[in-house]
N, C-alpha and C positions, 0 to 999 in steps of 0.2 A: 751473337749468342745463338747456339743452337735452339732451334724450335721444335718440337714433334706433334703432330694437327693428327686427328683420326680422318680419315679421308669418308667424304662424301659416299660414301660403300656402307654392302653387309658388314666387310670388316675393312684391316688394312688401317696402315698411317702414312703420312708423308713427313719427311725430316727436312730444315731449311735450317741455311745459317751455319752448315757446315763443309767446311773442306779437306777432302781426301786426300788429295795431294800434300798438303801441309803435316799431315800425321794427323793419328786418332789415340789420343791419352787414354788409359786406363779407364779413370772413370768414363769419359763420354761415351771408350767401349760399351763398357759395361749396360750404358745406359742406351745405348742402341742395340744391343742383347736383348735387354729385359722388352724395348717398344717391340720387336721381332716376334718373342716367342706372347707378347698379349696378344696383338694383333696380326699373326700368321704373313702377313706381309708388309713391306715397308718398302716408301717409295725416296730414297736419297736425291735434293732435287740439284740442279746446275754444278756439275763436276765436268771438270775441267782434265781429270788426272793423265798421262802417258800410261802403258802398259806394265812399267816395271810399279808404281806407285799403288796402281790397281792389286796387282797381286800381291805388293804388302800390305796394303786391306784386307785384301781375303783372308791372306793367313792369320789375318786375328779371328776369324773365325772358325778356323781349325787347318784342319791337313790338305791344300787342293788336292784334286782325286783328277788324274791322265785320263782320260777317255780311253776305255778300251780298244775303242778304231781308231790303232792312231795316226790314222793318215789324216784325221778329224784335229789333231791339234795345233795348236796355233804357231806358225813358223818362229823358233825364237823363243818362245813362251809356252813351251809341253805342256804345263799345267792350265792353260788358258783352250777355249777354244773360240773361233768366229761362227757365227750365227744367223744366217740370213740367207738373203737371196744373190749376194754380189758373184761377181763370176772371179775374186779371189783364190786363187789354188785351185780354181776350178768347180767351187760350188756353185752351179751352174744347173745341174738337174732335177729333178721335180722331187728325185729319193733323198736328195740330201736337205733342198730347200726347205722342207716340209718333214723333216728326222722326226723332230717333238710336238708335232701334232696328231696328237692321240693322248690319251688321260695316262695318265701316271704322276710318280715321282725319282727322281731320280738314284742310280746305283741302288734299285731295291731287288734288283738282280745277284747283286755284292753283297754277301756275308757282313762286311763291314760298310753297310749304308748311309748316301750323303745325309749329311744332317743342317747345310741348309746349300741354297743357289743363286748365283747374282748374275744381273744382267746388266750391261752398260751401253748403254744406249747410246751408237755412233753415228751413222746413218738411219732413217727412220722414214718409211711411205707416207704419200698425202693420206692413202688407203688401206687399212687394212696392214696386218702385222701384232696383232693382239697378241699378249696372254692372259690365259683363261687359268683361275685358278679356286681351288675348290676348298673347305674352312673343315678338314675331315674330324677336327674335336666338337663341330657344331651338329655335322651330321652326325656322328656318333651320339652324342647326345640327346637326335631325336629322332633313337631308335628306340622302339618302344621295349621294357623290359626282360620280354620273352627271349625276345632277340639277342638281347645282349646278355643274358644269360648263356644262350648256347654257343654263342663265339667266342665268351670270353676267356678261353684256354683254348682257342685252337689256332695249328701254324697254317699257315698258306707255303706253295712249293713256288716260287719267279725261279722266271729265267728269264732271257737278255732274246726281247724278241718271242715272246709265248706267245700274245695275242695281236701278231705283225699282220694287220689288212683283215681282223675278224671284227664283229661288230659296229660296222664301218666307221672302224676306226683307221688310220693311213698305215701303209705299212713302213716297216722299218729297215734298214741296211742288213742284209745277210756278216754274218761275221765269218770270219778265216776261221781254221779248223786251230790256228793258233790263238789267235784269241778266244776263239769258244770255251779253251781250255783254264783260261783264266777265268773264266767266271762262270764254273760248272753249277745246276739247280740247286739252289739255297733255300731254306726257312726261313720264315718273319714270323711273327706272332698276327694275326686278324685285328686285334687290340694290342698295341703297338704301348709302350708308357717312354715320356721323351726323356731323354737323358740329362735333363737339366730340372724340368719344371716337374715332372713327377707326374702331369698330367696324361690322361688315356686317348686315344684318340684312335679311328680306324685307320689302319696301313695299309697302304700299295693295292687297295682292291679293284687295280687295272692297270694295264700297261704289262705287266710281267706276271703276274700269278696267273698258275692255271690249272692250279687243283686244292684238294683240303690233306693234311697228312693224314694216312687212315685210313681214309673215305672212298668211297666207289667216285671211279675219276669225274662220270656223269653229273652225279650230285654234288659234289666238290664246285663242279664250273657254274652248276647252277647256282647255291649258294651265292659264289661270287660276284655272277652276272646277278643277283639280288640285291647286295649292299650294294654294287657299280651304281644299279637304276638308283639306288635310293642317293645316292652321294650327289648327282648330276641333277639333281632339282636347282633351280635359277636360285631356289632363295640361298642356297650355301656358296653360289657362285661370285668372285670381282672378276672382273673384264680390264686388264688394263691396257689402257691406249699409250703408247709410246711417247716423249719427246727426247732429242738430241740431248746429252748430258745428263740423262737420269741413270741413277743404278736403281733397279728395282730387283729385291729380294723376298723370297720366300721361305719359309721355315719346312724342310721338306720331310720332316718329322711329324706334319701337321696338318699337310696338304699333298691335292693333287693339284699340278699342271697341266697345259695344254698349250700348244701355241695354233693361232688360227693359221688354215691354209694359204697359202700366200704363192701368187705366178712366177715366171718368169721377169726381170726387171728388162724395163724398156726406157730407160732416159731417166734425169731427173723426177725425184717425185715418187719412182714406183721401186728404189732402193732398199733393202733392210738388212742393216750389218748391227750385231751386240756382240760383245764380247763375256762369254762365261766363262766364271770359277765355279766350280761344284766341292763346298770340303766333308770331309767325315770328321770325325771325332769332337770330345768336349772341347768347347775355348779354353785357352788360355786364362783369362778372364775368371774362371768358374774351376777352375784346377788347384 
């Protein structure tokens, strides 16, 4: 029988008792939906699944979304990517191992942005290989009311790589002049409301925004780099630590990510492979 525990964290839960591979009914859907969007992350524990089985879980939770670089996606499985430090295909270098380490959330570059992201935990380091993930309905909430007054009608301008190596944060893969094209500067709302729960929450204030619509570009980035600091305080932060057979999900409607930096592997032990779906739109489930 399925179980759902809130995990020992600011937030977050963990799920036992259930398997992926076998199929996910409606209701349990539903019900691994609803533990998602309360607690911004959820930890699925000892899955066992192949890659095709994998991605018929994801797509209960909406549309996988291809990487725009898609020399990034996963041989066999376009809508899948791998994740880590192995020297698979080649990810091998320090720009690729270390892509998603810097604060964001994902496709907030995209017009039509993910709305949530799962990781399956294949391979996994004795050391290090974290993600860091931030509870943005929380911070939002203890912004004090001035603040969110004045944000609360304004858009932010992402783009795919705005703040690549600024704020020492890691920089990101340059994109082709063809792919650039697919995901030209797009609007988000600063106070973002999630497409399911109704709830308000701050959006993508890192990673890709890099101005306010309107506004003198200056003060636009200052603002941002404002709600950033205020977002990246420990108490909105879970840290989570990996094990083999975990899917760990986040509601990316609701949070920032981060993955810690991680080296070159050298032998057993200092490996890190996962596998990601990123989808967009409403579930199934909720349609």
């Amino acid at each position: 029988m399925m179980e759902i525990k809130p995990l020992d964290a600011p937030f977050g839960c963990a799920v036992y008792g259930l398997d992926v591979a076998a199929g996910v009914d409606a209701a349990t859907c539903k019900a691994l939906h609803e533990a998602l969007y309360q607690h911004r992350v959820m930890v699925i524990k000892d899955q066992t699944c192949d890659e095709a089985a994998y991605l018929t879980f994801g797509r209960q939770w909406g549309a996988p979304i291809p990487h725009v670089i898609d020399s990034s996606r996963m041989a066999g499985f376009p809508d899948m990517m791998e994740v880590g430090n192995t020297t698979l295909r080649g990810k091998d270098d320090d720009l690729k191992r270390n892509s998603a380490a810097f604060w964001h959330t994902d496709q907030a570059y995209d017009a039509d942005p993910a709305t949530a992201t799962m990781l399956f935990a294949r391979i996994i380091p004795d050391v290090g290989g974290e993600t860091r993930v931030i509870d943005m309905k929380a911070a939002y909430d203890g912004l004090d009311e001035v603040m969110k007054q004045r944000i609360d009608t304004l858009n932010a301008m992402h783009l795919y790589g705005a703040t690549s190596g600024k704020d020492g944060e890691a920089p990101t893969a340059a994109l082709t002049d063809a792919q650039a094209k697919e995901v030209p500067p797009t609007l988000h709302p600063l106070v973002r409301t999630h497409t399911v729960t109704g709830e308000r929450a701050l959006y993508g204030v890192a990673g890709t925004a890099f101005g306010i619509e309107g506004w003198d570009a200056a003060e636009g980035e200052a603002l941002i780099a404002e709600l950033k600091a205020h977002c990246v305080q420990d108490k909105y932060i879970y840290e989570h630590k990996y094990k083999v057979g975990e899917i760990a999900m986040w509601d990316t409607q609701m949070t920032l990510h981060s993955a810690k930096h991680i080296g070159a592997p050298n032998g057993p032990g200092t490996e890190r492979l996962l596998w990601r779906i990123s989808v967009r739109g409403k579930p199934a489930v909720f349609q």
